[in-house]
One Martini backbone bead per residue (centre of mass of N, CA, C, O) as a GRO file, in nm:
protein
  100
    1UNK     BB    1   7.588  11.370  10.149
    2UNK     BB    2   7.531  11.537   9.852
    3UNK     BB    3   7.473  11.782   9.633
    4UNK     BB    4   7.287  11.580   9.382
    5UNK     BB    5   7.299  11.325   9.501
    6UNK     BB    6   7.207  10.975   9.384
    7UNK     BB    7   6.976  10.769   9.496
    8UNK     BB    8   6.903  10.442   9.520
    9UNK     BB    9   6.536  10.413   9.574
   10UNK     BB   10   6.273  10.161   9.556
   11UNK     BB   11   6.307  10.220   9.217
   12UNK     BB   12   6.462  10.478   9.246
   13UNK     BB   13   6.518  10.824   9.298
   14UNK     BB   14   6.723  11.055   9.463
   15UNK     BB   15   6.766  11.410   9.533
   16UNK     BB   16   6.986  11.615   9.662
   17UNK     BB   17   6.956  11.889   9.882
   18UNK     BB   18   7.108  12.168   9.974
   19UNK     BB   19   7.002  12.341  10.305
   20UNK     BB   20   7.152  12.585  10.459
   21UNK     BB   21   7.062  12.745  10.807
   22UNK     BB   22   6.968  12.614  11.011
   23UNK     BB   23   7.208  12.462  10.970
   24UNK     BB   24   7.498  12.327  10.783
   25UNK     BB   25   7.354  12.018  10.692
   26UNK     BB   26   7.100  12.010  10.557
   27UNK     BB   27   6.867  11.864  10.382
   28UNK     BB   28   6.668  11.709  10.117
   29UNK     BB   29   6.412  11.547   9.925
   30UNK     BB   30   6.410  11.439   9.599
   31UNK     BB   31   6.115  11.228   9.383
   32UNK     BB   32   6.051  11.264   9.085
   33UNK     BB   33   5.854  11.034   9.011
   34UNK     BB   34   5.629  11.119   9.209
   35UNK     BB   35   5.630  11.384   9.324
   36UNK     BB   36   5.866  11.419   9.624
   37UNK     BB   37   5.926  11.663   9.910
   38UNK     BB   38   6.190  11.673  10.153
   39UNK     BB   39   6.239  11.990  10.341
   40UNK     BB   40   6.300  11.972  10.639
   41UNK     BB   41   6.378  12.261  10.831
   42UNK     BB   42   6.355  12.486  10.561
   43UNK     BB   43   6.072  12.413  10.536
   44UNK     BB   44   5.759  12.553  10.677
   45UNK     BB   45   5.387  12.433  10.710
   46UNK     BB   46   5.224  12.705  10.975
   47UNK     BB   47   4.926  12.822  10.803
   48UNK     BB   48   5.207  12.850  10.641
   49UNK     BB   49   5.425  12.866  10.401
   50UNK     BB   50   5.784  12.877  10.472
   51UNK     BB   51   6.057  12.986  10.674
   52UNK     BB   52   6.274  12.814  10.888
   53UNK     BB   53   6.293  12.801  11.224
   54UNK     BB   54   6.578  12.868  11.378
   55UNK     BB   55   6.821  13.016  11.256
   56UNK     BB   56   7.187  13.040  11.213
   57UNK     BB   57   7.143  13.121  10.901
   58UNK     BB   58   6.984  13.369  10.723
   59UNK     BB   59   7.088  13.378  10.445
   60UNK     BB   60   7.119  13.078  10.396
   61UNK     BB   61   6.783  13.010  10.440
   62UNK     BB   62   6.726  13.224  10.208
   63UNK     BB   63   6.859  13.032   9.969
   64UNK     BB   64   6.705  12.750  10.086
   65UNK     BB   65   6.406  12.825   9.971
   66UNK     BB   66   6.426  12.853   9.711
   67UNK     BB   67   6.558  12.541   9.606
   68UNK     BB   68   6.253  12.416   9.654
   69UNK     BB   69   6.098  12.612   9.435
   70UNK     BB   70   6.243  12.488   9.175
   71UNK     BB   71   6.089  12.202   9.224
   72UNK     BB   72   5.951  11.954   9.097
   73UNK     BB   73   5.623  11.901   9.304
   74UNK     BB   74   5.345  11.792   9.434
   75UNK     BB   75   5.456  11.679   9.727
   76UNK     BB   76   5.506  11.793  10.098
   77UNK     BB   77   5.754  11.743  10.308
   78UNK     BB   78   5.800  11.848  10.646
   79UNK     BB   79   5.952  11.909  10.953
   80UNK     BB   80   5.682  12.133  10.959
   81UNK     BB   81   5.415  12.058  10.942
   82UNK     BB   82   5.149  12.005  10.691
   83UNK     BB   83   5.139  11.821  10.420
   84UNK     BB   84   5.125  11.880  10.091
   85UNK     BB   85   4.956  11.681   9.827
   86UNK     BB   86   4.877  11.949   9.621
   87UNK     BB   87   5.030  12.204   9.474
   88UNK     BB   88   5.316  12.284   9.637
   89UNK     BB   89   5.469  12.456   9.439
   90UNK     BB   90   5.310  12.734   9.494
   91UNK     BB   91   5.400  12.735   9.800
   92UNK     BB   92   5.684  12.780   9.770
   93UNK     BB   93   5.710  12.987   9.583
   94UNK     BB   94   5.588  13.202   9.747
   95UNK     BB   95   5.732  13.194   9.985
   96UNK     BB   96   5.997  13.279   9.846
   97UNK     BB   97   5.892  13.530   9.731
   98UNK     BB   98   5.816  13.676  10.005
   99UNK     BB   99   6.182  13.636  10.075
  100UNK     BB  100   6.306  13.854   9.838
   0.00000   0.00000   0.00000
């Protein structure tokens, strides 16, 4: 699976989001039609929205943080931390902005 790529899934699309930093390949999955990010280790929410940690490139880590926060999602599910049902997408714009 690539950045960008679109696949057909449970009667909507899927759209990847290539999120390198904690690893060299990590994915995060945006689903727009319902307003769902699942952001795997790239981003977690462990007492607030975050960079996720033990990232093997840290530079790479912070610009895969950014790309979570531009993305329209009302719900986001963490690789780390639990889920924000409503207006998620403020708490990454923020988290993002931290690391600016």
């Amino acid at each position: 699976m690539g950045d960008g790529e679109v696949l057909q899934f449970g009667g909507g699309a899927v759209v990847v989001v290539a999120v390198p930093g904690h690893t060299d390949g990590p994915i995060a999955l945006h689903l727009p039609s319902p307003g769902v990010l699942f952001t795997s280790d790239a981003v977690a929410n462990a007492g607030r929205t975050m960079l996720g940690v033990f990232n093997t490139d840290h530079v790479r880590a912070v610009a895969s943080l950014h790309r979570p926060a531009e993305l329209e999602a009302e719900t986001t599910v963490f690789g780390h931390g639990d889920p924000i049902p409503h207006d998620a997408a403020a708490a990454r714009r923020a988290a993002a902005a931290a690391t600016a």
